[in-house]
Residue frames relative to the residue before (quaternion, step in Angstrom):
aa qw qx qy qz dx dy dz
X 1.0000 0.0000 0.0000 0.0000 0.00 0.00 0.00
X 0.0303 -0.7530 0.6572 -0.0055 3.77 -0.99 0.67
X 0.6159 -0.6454 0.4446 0.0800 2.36 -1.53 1.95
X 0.3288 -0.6665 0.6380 0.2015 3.93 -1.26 1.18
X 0.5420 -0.6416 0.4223 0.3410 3.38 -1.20 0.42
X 0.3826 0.5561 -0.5532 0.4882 3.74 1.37 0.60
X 0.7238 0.6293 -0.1264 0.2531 3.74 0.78 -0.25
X 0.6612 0.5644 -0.1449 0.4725 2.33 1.78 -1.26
X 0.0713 0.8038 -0.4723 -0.3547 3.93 0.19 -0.44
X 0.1427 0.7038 -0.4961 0.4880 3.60 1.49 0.75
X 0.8112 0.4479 -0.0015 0.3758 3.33 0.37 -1.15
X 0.5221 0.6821 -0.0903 0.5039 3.21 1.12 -1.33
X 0.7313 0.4369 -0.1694 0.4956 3.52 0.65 -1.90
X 0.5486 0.6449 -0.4519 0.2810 3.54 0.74 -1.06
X 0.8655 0.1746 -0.1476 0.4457 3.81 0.13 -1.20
X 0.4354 0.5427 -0.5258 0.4893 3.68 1.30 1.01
X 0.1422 -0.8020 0.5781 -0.0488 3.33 -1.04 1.33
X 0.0094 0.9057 -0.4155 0.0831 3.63 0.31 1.14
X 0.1754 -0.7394 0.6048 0.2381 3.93 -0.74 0.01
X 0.4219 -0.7525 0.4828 0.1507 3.18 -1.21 1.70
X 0.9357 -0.1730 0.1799 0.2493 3.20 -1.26 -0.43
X 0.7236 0.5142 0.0111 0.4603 2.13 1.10 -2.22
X 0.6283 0.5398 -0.2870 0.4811 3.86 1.08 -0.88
X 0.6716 0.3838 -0.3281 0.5422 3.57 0.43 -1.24
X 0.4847 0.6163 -0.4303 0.4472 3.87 0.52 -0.48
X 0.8030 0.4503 -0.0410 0.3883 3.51 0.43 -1.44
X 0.2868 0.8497 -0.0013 0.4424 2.82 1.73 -0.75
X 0.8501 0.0001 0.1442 0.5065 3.11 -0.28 -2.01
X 0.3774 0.6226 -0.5183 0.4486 3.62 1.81 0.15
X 0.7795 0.3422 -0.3295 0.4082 3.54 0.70 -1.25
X 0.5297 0.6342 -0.4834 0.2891 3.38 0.84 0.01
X 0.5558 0.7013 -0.1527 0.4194 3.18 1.42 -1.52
X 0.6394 0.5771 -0.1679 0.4795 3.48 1.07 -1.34
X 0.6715 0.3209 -0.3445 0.5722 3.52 0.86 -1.31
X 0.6043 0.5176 -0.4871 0.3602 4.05 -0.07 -1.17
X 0.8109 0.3517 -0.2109 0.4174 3.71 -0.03 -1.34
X 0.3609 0.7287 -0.2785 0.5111 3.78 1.84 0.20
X 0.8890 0.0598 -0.0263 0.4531 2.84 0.65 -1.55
X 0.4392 0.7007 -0.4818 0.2898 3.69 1.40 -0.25
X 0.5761 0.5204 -0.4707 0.4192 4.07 0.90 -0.09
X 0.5730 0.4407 -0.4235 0.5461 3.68 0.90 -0.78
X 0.4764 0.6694 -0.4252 0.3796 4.13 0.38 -0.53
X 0.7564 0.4375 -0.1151 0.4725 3.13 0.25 -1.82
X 0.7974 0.2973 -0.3306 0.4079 3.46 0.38 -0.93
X 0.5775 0.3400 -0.5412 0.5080 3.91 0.78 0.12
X 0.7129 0.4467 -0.4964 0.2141 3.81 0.05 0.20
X 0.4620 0.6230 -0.3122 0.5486 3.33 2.16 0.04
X 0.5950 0.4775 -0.4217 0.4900 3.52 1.16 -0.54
X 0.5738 0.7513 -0.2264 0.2346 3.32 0.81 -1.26
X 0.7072 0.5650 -0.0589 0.4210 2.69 1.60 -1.41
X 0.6913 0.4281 -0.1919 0.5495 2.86 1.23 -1.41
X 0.5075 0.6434 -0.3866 0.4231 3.46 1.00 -0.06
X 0.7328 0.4003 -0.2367 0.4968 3.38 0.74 -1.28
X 0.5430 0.5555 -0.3965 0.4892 3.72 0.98 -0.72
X 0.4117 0.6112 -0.5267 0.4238 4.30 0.88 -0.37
X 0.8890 0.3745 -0.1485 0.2179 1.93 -0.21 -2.49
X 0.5680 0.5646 -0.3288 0.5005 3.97 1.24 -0.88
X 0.6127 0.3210 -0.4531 0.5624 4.16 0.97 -0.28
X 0.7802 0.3457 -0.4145 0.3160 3.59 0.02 -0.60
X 0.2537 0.8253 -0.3202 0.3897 3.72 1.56 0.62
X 0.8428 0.2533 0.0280 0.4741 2.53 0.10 -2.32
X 0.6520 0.5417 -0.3120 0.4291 3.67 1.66 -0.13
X 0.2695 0.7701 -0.1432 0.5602 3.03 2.00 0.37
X 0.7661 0.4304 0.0933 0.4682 2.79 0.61 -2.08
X 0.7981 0.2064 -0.1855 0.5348 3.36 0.91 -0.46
X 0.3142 0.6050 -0.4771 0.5546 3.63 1.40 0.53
X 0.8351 0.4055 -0.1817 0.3244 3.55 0.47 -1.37
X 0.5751 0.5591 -0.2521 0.5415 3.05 1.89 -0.30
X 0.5810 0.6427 -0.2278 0.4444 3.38 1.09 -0.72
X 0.6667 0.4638 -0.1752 0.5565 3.37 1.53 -1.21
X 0.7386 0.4625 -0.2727 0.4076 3.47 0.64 -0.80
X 0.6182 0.6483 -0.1981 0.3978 3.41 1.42 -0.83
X 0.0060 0.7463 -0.5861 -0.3154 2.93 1.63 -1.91
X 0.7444 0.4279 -0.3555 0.3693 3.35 0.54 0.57
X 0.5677 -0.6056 0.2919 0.4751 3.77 -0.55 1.43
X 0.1772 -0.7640 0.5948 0.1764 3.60 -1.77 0.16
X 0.1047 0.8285 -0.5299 -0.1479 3.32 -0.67 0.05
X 0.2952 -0.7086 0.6133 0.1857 3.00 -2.23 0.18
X 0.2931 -0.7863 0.4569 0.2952 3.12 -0.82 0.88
X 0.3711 -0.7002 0.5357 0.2916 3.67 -1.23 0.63
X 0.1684 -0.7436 0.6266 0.1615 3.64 -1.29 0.17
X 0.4391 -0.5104 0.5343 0.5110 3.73 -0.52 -0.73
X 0.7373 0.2036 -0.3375 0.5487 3.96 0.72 -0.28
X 0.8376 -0.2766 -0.0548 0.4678 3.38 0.20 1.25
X 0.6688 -0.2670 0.5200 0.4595 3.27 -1.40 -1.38
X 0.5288 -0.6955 0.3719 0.3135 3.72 -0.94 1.75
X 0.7534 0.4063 -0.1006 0.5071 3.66 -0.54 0.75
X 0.6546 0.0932 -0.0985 0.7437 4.05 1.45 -0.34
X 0.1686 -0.8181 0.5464 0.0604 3.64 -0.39 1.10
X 0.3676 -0.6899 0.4502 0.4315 3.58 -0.44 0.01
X 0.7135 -0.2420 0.4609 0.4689 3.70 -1.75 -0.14
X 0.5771 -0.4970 0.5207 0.3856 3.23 -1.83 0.41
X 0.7772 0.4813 -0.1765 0.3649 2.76 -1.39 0.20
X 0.6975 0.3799 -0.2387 0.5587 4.01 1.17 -0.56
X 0.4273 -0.7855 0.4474 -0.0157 2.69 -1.61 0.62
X 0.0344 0.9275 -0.2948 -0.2272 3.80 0.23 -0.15
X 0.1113 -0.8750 0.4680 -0.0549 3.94 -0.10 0.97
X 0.0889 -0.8054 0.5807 0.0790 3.40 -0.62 1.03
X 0.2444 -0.8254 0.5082 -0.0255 2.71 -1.56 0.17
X 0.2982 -0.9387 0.0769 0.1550 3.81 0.76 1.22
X 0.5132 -0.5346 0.2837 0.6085 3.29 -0.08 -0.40
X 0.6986 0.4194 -0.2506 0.5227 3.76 1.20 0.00
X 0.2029 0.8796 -0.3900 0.1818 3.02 1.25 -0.19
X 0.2889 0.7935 -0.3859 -0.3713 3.39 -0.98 -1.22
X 0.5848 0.1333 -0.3457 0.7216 3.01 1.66 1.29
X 0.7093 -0.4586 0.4205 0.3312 3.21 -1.91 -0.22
X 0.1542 -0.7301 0.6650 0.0311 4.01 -0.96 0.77
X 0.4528 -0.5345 0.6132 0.3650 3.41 -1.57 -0.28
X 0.5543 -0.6652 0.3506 0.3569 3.18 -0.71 0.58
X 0.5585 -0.5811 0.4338 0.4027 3.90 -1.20 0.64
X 0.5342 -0.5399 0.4111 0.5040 3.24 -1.34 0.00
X 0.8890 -0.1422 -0.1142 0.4201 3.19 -1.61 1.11
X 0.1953 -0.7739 0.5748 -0.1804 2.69 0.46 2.23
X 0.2636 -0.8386 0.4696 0.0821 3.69 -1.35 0.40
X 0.1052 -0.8040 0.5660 0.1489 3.64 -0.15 0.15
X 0.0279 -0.8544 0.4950 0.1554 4.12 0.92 0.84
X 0.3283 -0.5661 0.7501 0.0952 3.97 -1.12 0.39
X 0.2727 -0.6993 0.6565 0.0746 3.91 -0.73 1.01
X 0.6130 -0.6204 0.3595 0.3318 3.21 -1.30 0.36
X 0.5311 0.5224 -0.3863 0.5438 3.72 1.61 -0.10
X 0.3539 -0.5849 0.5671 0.4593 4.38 1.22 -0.52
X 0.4698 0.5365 -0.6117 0.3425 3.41 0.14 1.30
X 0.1286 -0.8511 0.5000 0.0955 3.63 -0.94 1.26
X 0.4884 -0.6530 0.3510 0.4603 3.34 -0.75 -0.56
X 0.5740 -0.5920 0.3448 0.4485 3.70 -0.45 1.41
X 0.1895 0.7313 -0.6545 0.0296 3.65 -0.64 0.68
X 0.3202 -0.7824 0.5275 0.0840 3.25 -1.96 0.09
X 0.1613 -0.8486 0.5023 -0.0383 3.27 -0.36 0.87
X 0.1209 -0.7198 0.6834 0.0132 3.34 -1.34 1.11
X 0.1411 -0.6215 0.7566 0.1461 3.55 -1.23 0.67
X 0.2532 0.7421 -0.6206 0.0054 3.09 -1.33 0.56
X 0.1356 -0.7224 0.6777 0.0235 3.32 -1.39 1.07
X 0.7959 -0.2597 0.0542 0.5442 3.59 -0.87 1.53
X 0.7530 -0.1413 0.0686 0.6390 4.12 -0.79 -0.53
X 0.7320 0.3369 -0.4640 0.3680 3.61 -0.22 0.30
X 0.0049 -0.8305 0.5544 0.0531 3.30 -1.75 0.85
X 0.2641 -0.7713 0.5760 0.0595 3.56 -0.81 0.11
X 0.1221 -0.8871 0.4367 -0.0865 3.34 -0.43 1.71
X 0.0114 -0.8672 0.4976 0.0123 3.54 0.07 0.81
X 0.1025 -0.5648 0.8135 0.0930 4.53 -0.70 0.97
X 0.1891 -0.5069 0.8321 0.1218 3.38 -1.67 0.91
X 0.3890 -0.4807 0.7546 0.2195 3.40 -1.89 0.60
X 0.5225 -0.6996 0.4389 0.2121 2.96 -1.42 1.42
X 0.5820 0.7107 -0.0815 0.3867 3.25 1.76 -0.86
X 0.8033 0.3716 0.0718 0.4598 2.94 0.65 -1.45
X 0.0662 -0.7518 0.5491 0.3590 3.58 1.90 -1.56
X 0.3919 0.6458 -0.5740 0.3161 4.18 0.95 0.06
X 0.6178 -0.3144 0.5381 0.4795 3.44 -1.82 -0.14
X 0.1156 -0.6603 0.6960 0.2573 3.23 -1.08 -0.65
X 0.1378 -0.8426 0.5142 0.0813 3.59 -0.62 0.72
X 0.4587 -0.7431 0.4414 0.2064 3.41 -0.99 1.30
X 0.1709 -0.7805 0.5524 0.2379 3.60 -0.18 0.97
X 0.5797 0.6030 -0.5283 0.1456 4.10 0.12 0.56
């Protein structure tokens, strides 16, 4: 009697093509390697992110209280903290530091520091720094305007 190749499992095995152990093992080491590679570069654009959005929400509400100030005709203010602006805290982990028009570096802010808005929306030129461990973020308000003011050099 002779054996059909439905029989054989000699035969059978030939046109199965499988991955062993050992590969898929190897595999997901290198997978592992890249993820835990790259999950620090992750974190730190989602800390920028943050501190980004935490600007854009001070240069809002400073906005906001320019526009109130004008409509009111009556001064506004905000109060500064070191974790942000009273009422909009910053992200973990950030800081907030100002910095005057006399200034000649950057402080934390005094207690119940102010940032006043006149009744015409005229402030006092101030600066601000966000900063979380090596990263910062520098806002100059125009005194005029209450805009960033961007350095063109």
């Amino acid at each position: 009697m002779t054996a059909t190749s439905a029989n054989n499992p000699a035969q059978r095995s030939e046109g199965i093509r499988a991955f062993t152990l050992l590969e898929i093992i190897i595999a997901l080491s290198l997978v592992a390697i890249l993820v835990s590679a790259s999950l620090p570069y992750l974190f730190d654009s989602f800390a920028a992110a943050a501190g980004d959005r935490a600007a854009d929400a001070i240069t809002a509400k400073a906005q906001e209280m320019r526009a109130k100030a004008l409509e009111s005709g009556e001064s506004a203010k905000l109060v500064l903290t070191s974790s942000g602006i009273k009422g909009m805290p910053l992200p973990a982990g950030w800081i907030l530091e100002i910095k005057g028009l006399n200034d000649s570096k950057f402080h934390a802010p005094t207690r119940k520091q102010t940032w006043e808005f006149n009744a015409a929306g005229i402030c006092e030129p101030i600066s601000l720094r966000l900063a979380n461990k090596d990263r910062e973020i520098l806002l100059s308000f125009d005194a005029l305007t209450a805009q960033p003011a961007h350095d063109d050099e």
